[in-house]
N, C-alpha and C positions, 0 to 999 in steps of 0.2 A: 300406093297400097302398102299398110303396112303388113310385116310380116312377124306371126307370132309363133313360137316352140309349141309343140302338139306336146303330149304324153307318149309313153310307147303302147299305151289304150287304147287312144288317138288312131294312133296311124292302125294298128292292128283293126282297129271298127273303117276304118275307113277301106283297106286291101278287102276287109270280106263284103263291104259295098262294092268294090271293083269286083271281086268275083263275081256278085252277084249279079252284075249287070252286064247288059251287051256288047258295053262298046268296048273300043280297044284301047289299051292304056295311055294313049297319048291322046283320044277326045274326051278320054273319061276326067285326064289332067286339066285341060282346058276346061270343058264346064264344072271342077271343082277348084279351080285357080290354085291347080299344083303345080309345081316346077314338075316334069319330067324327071330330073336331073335327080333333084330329091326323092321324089317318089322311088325311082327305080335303089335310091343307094339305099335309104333307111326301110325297103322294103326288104335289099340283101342284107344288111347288118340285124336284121331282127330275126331273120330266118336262120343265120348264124349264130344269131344269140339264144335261140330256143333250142337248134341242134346241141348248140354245148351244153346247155342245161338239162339236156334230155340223156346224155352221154357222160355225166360226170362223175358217176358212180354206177359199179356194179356188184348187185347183190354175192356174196363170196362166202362160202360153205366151207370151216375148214374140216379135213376130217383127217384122223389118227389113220397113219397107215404104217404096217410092219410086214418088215421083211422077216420071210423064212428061209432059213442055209438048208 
């Protein structure tokens, strides 16, 4: 069997078909001839990749402030 690189489209359509569905991650891998291995890691590195991107800036308000003696 050969094996071919997904997109990160790819896998992301493919996790909310696992959501979608019943079964549990290791038959859901079997009837869609995923590695396990892979599944579980490029499912953590995306979910990492989104948290950073989601966190990589924060909106920042400056504002004048003075002191009274």
């Amino acid at each position: 069997m050969a094996h071919r690189r997904r997109s990160d489209q790819e896998w992301l359509e493919i996790f909310q078909q696992y959501e979608d569905s019943p079964l549990n991650q290791r038959e859901f891998c079997r009837q869609n001839q995923l590695s396990p291995s892979t599944f579980f890691s490029k499912r953590r590195s995306l979910k990492l990749t989104r948290e950073n991107q989601q966190c990589s800036f924060v909106r920042a308000e400056v504002v004048e402030q003075t002191t009274r003696y």
